[in-house]
C-alpha positions as protocol buffer text, in pm:
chain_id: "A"
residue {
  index: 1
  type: UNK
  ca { x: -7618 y: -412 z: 3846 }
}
residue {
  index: 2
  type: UNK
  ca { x: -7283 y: -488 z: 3777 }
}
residue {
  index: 3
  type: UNK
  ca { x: -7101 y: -807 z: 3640 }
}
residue {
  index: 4
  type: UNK
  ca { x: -6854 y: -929 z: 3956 }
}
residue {
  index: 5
  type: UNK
  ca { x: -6649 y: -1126 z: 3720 }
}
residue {
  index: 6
  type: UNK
  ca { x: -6569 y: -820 z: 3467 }
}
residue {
  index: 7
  type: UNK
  ca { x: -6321 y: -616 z: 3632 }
}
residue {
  index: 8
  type: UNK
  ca { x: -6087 y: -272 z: 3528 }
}
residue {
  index: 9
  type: UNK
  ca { x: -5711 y: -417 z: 3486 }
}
residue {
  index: 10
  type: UNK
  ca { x: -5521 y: -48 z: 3588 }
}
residue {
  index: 11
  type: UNK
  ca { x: -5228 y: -248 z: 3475 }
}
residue {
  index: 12
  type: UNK
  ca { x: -5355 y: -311 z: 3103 }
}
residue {
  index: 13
  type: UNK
  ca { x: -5583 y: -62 z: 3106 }
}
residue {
  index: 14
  type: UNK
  ca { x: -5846 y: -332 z: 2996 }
}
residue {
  index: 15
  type: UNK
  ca { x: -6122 y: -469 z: 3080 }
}
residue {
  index: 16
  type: UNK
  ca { x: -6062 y: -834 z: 3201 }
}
residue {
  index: 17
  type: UNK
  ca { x: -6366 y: -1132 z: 3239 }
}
residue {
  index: 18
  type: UNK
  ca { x: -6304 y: -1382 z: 3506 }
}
residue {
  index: 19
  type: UNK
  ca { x: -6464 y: -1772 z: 3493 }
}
residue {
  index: 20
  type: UNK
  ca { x: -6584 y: -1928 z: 3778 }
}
residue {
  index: 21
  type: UNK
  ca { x: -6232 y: -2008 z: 3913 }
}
residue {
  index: 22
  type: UNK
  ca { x: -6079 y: -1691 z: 3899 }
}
residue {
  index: 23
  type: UNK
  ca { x: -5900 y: -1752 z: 3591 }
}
residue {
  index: 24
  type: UNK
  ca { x: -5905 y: -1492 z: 3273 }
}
residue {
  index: 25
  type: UNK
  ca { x: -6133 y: -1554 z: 2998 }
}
residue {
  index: 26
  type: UNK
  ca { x: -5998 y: -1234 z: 2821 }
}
residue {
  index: 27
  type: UNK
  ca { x: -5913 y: -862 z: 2817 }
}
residue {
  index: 28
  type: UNK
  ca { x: -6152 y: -615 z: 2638 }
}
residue {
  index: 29
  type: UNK
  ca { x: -6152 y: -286 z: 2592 }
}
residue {
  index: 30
  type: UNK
  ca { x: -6478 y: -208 z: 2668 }
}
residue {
  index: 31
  type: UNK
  ca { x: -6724 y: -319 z: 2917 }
}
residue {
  index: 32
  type: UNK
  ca { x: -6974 y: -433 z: 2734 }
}
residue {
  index: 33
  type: UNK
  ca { x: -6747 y: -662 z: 2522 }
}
residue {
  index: 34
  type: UNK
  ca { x: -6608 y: -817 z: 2829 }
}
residue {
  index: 35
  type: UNK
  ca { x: -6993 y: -842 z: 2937 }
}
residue {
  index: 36
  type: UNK
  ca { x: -7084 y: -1023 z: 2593 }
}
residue {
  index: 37
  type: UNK
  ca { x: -6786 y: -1249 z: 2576 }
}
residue {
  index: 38
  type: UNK
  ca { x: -6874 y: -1339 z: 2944 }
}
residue {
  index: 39
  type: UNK
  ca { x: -7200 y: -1415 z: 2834 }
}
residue {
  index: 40
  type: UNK
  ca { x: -7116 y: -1621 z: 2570 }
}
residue {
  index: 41
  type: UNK
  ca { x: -6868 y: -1819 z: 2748 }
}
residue {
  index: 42
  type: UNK
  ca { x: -7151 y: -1872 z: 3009 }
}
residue {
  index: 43
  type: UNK
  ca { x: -7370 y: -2058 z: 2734 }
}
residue {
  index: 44
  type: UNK
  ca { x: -7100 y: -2237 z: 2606 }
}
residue {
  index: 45
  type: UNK
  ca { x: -7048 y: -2401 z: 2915 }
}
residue {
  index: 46
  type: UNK
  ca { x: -7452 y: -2386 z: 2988 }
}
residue {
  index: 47
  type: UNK
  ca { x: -7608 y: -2423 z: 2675 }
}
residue {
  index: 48
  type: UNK
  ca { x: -8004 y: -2322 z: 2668 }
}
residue {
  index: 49
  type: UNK
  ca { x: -8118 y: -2664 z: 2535 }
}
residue {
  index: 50
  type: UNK
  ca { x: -7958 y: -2806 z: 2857 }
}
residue {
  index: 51
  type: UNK
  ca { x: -8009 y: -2480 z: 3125 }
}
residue {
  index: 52
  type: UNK
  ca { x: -8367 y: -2291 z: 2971 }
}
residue {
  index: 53
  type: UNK
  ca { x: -8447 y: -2159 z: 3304 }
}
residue {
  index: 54
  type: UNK
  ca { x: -8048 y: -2029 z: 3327 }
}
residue {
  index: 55
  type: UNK
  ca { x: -8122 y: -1804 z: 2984 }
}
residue {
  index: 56
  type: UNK
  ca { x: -8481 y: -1696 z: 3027 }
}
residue {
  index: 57
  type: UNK
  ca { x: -8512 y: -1322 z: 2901 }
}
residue {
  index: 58
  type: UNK
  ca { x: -8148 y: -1362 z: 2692 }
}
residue {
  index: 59
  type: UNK
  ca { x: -8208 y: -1463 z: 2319 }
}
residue {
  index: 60
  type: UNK
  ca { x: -7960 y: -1222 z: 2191 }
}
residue {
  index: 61
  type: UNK
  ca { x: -7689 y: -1522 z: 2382 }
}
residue {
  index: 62
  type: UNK
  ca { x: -7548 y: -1765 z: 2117 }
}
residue {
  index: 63
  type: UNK
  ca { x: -7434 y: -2123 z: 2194 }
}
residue {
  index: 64
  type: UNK
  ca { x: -7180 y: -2350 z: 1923 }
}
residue {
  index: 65
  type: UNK
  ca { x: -7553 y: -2510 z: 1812 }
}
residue {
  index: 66
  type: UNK
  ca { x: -7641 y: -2134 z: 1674 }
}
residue {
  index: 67
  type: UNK
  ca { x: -7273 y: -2113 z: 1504 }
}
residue {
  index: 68
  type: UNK
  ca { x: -7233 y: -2175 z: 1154 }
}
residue {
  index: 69
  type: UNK
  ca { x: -6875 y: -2172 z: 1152 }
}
């Protein structure tokens, strides 16, 4: 199934992620960039200590606790 907030910018010719109120999170040439950066933005504002049942089945999804930067 496919992301509704990752959409094809003709324009840019880019791949652009949408948040929750319509506004860009980024343009990405591919899809599944815009599809991990989406994810990661989704456990940065839901982190898995806070939201387990939101990232059952996803351990490949980092959150700033994981980061070592």
């Amino acid at each position: 199934m496919s992301n509704p907030n990752i959409e094809w910018d003709s324009g840019k010719e880019m791949f652009i992620a949408w948040d929750e109120a319509c506004m860009p999170i980024g343009y990405y040439d591919t899809r599944e960039e815009a599809e991990r950066e989406f994810e990661e933005y989704c456990a940065h504002l839901f982190p898995p200590s806070e939201y387990p049942e939101m990232h059952k089945g996803k351990s490949d999804v980092r959150n700033d606790s994981d980061r070592s930067d």
